[in-house]
N, C-alpha and C positions, 0 to 999 in steps of 0.2 A: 504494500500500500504506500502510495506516494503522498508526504505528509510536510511536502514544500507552500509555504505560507505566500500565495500572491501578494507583491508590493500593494502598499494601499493604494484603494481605489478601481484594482485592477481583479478583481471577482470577473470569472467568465462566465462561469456556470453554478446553480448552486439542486445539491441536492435535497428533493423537501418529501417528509414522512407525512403522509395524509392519511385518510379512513378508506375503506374500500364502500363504507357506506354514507348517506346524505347529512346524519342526524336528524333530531326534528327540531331546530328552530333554521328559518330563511335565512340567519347570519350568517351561518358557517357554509355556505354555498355564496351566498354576495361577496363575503369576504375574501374564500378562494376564489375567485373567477377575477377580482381586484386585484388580487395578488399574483395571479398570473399573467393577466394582462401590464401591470408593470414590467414583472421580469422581461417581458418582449418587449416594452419600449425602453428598458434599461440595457437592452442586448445580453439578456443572461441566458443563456441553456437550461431548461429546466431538466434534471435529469431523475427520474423518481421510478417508481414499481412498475410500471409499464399497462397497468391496470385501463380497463374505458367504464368503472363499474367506481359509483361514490364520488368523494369527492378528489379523488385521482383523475377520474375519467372530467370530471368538472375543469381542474386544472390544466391536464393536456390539454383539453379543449379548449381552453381560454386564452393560452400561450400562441397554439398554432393557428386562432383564429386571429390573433392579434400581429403576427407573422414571424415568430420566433420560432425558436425550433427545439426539439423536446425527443428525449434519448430514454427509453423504458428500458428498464431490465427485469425482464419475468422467468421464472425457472417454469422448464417445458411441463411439470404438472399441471400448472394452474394456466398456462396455452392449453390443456387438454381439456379444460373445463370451458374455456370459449371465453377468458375475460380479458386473454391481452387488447390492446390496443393498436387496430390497423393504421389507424388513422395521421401517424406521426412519425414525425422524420426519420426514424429510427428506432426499429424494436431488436431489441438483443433478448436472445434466449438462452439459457444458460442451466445446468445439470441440477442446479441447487438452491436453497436458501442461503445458504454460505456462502456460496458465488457470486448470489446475487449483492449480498450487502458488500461483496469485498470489491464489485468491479464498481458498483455505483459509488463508494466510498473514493475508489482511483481517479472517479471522470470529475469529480466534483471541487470548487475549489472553496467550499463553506455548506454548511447542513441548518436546514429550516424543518421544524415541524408543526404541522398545523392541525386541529381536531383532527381526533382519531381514535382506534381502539386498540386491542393489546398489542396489535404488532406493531400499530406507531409508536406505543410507549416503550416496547421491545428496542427499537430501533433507535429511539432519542435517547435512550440509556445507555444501550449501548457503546454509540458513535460519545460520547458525555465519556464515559468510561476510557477507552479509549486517547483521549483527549488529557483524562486524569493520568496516565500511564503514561503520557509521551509517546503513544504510536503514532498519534497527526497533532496539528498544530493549526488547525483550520480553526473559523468561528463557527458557531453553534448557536443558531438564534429559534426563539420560542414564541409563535405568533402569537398569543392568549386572544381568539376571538371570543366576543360575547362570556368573558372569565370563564370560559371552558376550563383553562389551567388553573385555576386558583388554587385548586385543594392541593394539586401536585408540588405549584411551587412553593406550599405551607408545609408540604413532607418534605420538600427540600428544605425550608431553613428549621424545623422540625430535625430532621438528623444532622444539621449541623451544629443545631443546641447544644445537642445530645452526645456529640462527639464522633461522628462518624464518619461525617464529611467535613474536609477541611473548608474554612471559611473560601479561599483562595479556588477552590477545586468548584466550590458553589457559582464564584462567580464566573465561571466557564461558560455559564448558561445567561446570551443573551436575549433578554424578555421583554418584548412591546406589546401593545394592541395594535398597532397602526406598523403595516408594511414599509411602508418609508422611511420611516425611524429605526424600524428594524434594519433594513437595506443599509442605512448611514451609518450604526455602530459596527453592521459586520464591515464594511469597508474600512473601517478607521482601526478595528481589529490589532492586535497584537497581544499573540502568546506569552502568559505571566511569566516568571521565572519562579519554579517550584518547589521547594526539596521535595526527597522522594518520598510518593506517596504515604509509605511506609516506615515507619520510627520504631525500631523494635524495643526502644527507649521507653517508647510509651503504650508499650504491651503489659 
């Protein structure tokens, strides 16, 4: 995984964790379809699960309606079930769940998640984790539409009370409501300087 920090301002593409499903309030569909339609007039790549099902298939659609261009990666199971997405510049198929998170990981040069269900939290933890570890050095930003995230970012600073998570490692996690603002702090972005994760000190 390649975990080289674009100079600021120079974000190409960014990869974003959505729901495979709508929700029910109209927020989290105006919101996505807003958010995507930026990333095309900001000239970003969207590069995400390759999905046409939720608000995945909302987002691609919004990017390539708007004329940017948008890179799925679906492992050939869930092609078998008929939900990748023809419709976009580029579908990659690929053997696995592990494949998948590790090539979208490679194409992307910053990670956005927006409403979703287990596998976007799977995936914002992840890629967070990851981040904690010094395997990438990208930003990591957290759309909070309609306080979707409230409770989560209150379990984050909740285990950082607590001791679990380093203050430092917390604030890895950049958090807006409004896309734009989000877009401006990942660009302005840089990787803290951390000791390791780990203090056996304080075992």
């Amino acid at each position: 995984m390649s975990d080289e920090q674009p100079a600021e301002g120079r974000l190409t593409s960014l990869c974003v964790f959505c729901g495979s499903s709508h929700g029910t309030r109209p927020e989290y569909q105006q919101a996505t379809r807003a958010f995507g339609q930026m990333m095309a007039r900001e000239g970003l790549r969207l590069v995400y699960g390759g999905g046409d099902v939720g608000l995945m298939g909302v987002l691609a659609d919004a990017v390539m309606e708007a004329g940017g261009e948008v890179t799925g990666v679906i492992p050939d199971a869930l092609m078998a079930r008929e939900v990748g997405h023809h419709g976009i510049t580029d579908l990659r198929v690929v053997g696995s769940m592990h494949e998948r998170k590790a090539l979208m990981a490679d194409l992307a040069d910053g990670f956005v998640a927006l409403p979703g269900g287990l596998g976007t939290f799977e995936e914002l933890c992840e890629i967070l984790t990851w981040a904690q570890l010094g395997i990438h050095t990208k930003p990591v930003g957290l759309l909070d539409i309609a306080g979707y995230y409230d409770h989560f970012a209150a379990l984050l600073d909740h285990a950082t009370a607590e001791g679990f998570v380093r203050e430092a490692h917390r604030d890895l996690l950049l958090v807006e409501t409004e896309g734009e603002a989000l877009l401006q702090r990942m660009r302005a972005y840089r990787p803290p300087t951390v000791a390791p994760w780990l203090n056996r000190q304080e075992t």
